[in-house]
N, C-alpha and C positions, 0 to 999 in steps of 0.2 A: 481446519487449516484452509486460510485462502491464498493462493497464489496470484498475484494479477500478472499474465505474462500478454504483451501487445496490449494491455490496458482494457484484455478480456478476465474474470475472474474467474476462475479454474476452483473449484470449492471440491476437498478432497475428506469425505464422509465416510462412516464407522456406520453408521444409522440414518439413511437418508429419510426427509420425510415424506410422506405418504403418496405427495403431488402436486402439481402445480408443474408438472415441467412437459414441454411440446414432443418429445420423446422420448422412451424410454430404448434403453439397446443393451442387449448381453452379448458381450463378444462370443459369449460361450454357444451362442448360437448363431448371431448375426453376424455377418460379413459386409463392411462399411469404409469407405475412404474418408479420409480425414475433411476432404471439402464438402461431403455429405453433411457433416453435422453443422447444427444449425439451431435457432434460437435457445430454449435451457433445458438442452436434453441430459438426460441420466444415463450414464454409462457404469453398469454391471461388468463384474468380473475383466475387469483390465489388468495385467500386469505392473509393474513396476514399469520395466520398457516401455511398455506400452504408452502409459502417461506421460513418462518421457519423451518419447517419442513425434506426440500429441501438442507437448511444451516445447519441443524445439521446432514443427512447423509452425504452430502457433506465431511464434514470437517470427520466423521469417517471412510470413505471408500476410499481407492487410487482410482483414475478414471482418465484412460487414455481415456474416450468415450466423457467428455466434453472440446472444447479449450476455449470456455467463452459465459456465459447462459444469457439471455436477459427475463427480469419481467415487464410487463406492472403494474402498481399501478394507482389507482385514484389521490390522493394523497401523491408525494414524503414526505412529512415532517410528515406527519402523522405515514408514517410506520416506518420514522427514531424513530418519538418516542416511536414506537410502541417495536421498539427494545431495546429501551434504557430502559424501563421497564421491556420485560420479560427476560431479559439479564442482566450478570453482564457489565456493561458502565467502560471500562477503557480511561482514556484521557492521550494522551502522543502527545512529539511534539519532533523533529529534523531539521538536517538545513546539508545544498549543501553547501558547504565548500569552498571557492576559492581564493587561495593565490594569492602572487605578479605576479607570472608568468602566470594567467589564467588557473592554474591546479586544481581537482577537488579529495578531499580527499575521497578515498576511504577505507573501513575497510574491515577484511576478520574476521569473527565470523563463530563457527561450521563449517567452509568447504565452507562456501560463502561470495561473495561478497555486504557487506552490506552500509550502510549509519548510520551516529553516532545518536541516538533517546534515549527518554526515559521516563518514566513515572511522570509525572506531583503528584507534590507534595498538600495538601490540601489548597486550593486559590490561585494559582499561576497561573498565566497569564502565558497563552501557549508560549511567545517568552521569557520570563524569564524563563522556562521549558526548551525550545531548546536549550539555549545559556549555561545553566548550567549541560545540558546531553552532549553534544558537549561538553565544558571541560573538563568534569570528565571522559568521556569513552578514549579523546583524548591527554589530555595534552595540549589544545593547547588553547590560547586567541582570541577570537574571535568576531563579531558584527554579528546584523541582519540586513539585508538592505530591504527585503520587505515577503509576505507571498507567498508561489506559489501553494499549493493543500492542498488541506486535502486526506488521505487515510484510509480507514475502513479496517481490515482486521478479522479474529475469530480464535481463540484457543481452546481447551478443557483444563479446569486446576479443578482438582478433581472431575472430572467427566462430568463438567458443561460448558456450552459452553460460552465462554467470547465473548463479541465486544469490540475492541480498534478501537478508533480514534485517529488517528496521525496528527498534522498539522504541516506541513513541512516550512522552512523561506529558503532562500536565504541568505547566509553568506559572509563574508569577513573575513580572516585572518585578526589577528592584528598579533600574534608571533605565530611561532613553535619552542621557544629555548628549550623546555620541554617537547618534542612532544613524546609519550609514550603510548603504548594498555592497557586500564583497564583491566587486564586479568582476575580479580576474577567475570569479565561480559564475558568473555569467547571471546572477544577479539584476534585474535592472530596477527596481522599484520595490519599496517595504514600505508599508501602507498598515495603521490599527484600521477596523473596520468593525463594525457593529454587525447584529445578526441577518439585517437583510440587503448587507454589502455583501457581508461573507457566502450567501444561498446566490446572490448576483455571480460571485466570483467563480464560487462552483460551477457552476456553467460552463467556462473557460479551466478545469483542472482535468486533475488524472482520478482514475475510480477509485485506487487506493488511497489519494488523499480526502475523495467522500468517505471515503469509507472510516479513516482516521478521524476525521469529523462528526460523521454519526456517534462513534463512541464517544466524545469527546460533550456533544451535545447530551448524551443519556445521562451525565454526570453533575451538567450545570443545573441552574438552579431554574423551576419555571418561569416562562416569562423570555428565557434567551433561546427560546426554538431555532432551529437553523431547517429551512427546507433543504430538498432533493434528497432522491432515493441513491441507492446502488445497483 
C-alpha cells in the first residue's frame, strides 16, 4: 500500500526489502522527531498512531527532507482499516483514456497536469464512478476495458485529515465530438498527447498520477514507453 500524503509516498510494508534506503530507525529503540527524517528511510516497529501521526505532520508541513518514507506494519489490511475508521474514507475512481490513435488524454487542472477522476456517488460501483467522472469532467464517451491500480492519497478539509481511495481503469474512447474541460471543476485544458508529451507533462504532475502512469505504461504495448520514475 502507497499513501501519497503532501505528494510524499508513505509505502506501508509487510516485508520490506533488503535495502536501498538512506536510513534505517526502530522506534523500539530509537528516539527521533518527525523533521529528522529524511531522504528513504525505513521505519521499524511504528504503531498505528504512530504513522498517523507521521501522516498528519506530513501533509501540514512542506518537506523537502523526505523523497518517499518506508513503514514496516504487521498487518497491511489491518491498518488500511485502521485508517478507514479514524479517518474521514473518501472513494473515488478515474480512467487512462486512449483514443484511436494510441494517445493518452491528459488534463491541466490548477497549473498541473492531471488525469480525469472523481468522487463516487452513494452505491455506485467504482467503474460506473470512472466512466461517469471521465465524462463529465471531459466531454467525451467512453468504456473501461480493465482495472490497473488503486491509489490512496490525504487532504486536510476543515481542519481534518481526509483519506481518498482512487481506483484507476484503463479506457477506450468511443467519441470526442464533444470533447470540453468542466471548468466549474477547475479544469482548464484536455489535451490527447503521445508518449513523449505525456513523460513532458509528467514533469508538471503529482507522484501519484506517475505513479498511475507507470502501471498504466507496464500494460501497453512495446514501443509506448512513457519516462520518469517515482
Amino acid at each position: 500500500m502507497i499513501i501519497f500524503v503532501n505528494n510524499i509516498p508513505l509505502h506501508i510494508l509487510e516485508k520490506p526489502e533488503p535495502a536501498g534506503y538512506t536510513q534505517v530507525i526502530d522506534l523500539k529503540k530509537d528516539v527521533i522527531k518527525f523533521r529528522e527524517i529524511s531522504g528513504r528511510p525505513l521505519i521499524r516497529n511504528a504503531g498505528h498512531r504512530n504513522i498517523l501521526s507521521f501522516m498528519e505532520y506530513l501533509q501540514g508541513n512542506h518537506s523537502s527532507g523526505q523523497t518517499e518514507v518506508f513503514f514496516t506494519v504487521k498487518d497491511e489490511r489491518k491498518f488500511r482499516k485502521y485508517l478507514k475508521k479514524e479517518l474521514q474514507f473518501v472513494k473515488a475512481a478515474g480512467g487512462v483514456v486512449e483514443n484511436h490513435s494510441g494517445q493518452v488524454l491528459m488534463m491541466k487542472r490548477l497549473g498541473f497536469w492531471d488525469l480525469p477522476k472523481g468522487k463516487a456517488e452513494k452505491g455506485e460501483k467504482s467503474a460506473v464512478t470512472a466512466i461517469r467522472e471521465v465524462e463529465e469532467e471531459c466531454g467525451i464517451s467512453v468504456f473501461a476495458e480493465h482495472r490497473l491500480v488503486t491509489t490512496w492519497h490525504t487532504y486536510f478539509q476543515k481542519g481534518n485529515l481526509v483519506i481518498k481511495r482512487t481506483k484507476w481503469y484503463s479506457m477506450k474512447l468511443i467519441s470526442d465530438a464533444k470533447m470540453a474541460p468542466q471548468t466549474e471543476e477547475g479544469i482548464e485544458e484536455l489535451v490527447w498527447m503521445g508518449p513523449k508529451e505525456v513523460a513532458e507533462a509528467l514533469k508538471m504532475s503529482y507522484r501519484s498520477i506517475i505513479y498511475v502512469m507507470e502501471n498504466y505504461q507496464d500494460k501497453v504495448p512495446a514501443g509506448k514507453v512513457l519516462s520518469g520514475k517515482l
